[in-house]
C-alpha positions as CSV (number, residue, x, y, z in Angstrom):
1,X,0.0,0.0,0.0
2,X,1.3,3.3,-1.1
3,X,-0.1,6.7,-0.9
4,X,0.2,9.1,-4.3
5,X,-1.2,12.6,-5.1
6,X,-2.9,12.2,-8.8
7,X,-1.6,14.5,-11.6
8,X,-4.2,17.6,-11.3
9,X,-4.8,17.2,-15.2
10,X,-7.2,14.4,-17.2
11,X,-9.3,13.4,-14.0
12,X,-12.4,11.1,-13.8
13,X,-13.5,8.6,-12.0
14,X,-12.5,6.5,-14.9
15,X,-9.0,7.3,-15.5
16,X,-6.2,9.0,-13.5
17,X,-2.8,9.7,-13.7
18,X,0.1,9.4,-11.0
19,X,3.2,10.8,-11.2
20,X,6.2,8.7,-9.6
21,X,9.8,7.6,-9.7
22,X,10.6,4.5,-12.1
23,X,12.5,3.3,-9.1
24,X,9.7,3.5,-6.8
25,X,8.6,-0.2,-5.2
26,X,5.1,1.0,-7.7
27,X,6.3,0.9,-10.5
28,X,8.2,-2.2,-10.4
29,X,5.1,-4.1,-8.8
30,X,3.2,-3.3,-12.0
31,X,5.5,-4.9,-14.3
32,X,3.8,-8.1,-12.1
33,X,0.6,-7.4,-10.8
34,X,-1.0,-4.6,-12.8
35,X,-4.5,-4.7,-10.3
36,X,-4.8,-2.0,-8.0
37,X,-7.2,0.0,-5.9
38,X,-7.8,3.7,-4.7
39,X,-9.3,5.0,-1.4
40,X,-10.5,8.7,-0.2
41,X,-11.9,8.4,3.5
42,X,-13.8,12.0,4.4
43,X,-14.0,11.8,8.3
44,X,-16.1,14.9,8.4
45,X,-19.1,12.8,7.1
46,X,-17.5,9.4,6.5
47,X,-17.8,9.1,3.4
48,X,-15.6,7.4,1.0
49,X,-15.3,6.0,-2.4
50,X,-12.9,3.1,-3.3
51,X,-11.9,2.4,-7.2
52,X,-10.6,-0.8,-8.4
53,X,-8.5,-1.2,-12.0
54,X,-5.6,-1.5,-13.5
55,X,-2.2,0.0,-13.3
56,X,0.0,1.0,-16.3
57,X,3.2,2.8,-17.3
58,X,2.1,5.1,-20.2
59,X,4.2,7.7,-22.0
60,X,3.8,11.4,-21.7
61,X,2.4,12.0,-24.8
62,X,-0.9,11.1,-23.7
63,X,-1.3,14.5,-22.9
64,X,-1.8,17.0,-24.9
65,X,-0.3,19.9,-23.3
66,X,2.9,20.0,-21.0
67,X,2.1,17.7,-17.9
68,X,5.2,18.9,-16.0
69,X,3.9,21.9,-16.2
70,X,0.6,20.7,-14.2
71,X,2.2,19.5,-11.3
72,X,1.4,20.5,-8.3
73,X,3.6,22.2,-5.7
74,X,4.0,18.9,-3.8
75,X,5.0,17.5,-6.7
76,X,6.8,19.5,-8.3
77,X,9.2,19.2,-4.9
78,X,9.5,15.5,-5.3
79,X,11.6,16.2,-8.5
80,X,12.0,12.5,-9.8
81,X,15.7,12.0,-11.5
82,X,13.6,9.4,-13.2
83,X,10.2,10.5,-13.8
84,X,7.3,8.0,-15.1
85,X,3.5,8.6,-15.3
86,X,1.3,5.8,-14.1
87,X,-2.5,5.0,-15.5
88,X,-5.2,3.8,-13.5
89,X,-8.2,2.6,-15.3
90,X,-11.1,2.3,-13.1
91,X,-13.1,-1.2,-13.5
92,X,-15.4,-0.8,-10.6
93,X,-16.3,2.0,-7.9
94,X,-18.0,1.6,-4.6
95,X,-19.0,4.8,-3.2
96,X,-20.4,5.1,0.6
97,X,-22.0,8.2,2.0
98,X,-22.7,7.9,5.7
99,X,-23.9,5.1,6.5
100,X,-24.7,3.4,3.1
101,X,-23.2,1.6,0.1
102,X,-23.5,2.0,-3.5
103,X,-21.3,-0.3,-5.7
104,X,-20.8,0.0,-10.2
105,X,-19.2,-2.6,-11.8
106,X,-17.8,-1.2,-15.2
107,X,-19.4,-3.1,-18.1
108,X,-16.6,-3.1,-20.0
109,X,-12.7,-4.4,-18.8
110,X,-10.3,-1.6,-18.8
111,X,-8.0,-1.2,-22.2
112,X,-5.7,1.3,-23.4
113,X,-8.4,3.6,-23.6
114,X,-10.8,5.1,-21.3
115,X,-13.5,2.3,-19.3
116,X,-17.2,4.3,-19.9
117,X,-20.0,3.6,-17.4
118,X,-23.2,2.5,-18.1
């Protein structure tokens, strides 16, 4: 379990991007197990919302305008000698506001592209 800050640019709930080191334990556990999973805990009104998916290295040229540029202050500190940008494609989300569950199974796997919900 790790905790990462998602680039501020290209968010959903179906795709988000991480910025990390290549060296990072991360990104050398995706080369084996590409599942992962996301969590956001609100205490204020416990809520939270967990998203489960895959994990990929992907270039930077799947964005269109300069990501470096995007990073926030925090990470823009971190200053990676070896920079890589991880994609998580969301296959299912389960959301809970106070005290009650909803879960969404994608239809569709994740690929390469963005997962769509129905």
């Amino acid at each position: 379990m790790v905790a990462l800050s998602p680039l501020p640019i290209k968010r959903s709930l179906e795709e988000l991007y991480f910025y990390t080191s290549r060296q990072t334990s991360t990104t050398q556990n995706i080369q084996n197990w590409r599942q992962a999973s996301l969590f956001y805990y609100q205490l204020s009104d416990y809520a939270s919302i967990m998203l489960r998916g895959k994990l990929s290295l992907v270039g930077t040229n799947v964005f269109e305008q300069d990501w470096r540029a995007e990073l926030t202050d925090f990470q823009q500190q971190l200053n990676y000698k070896d920079p890589v940008i991880l994609r998580f494609q969301t296959s299912s989300i389960k959301i809970r506001q106070m005290m009650t569950i909803d879960h969404l199974e994608l239809v569709d796997q994740p690929t390469d592209g963005p997962a769509h919900l129905d």
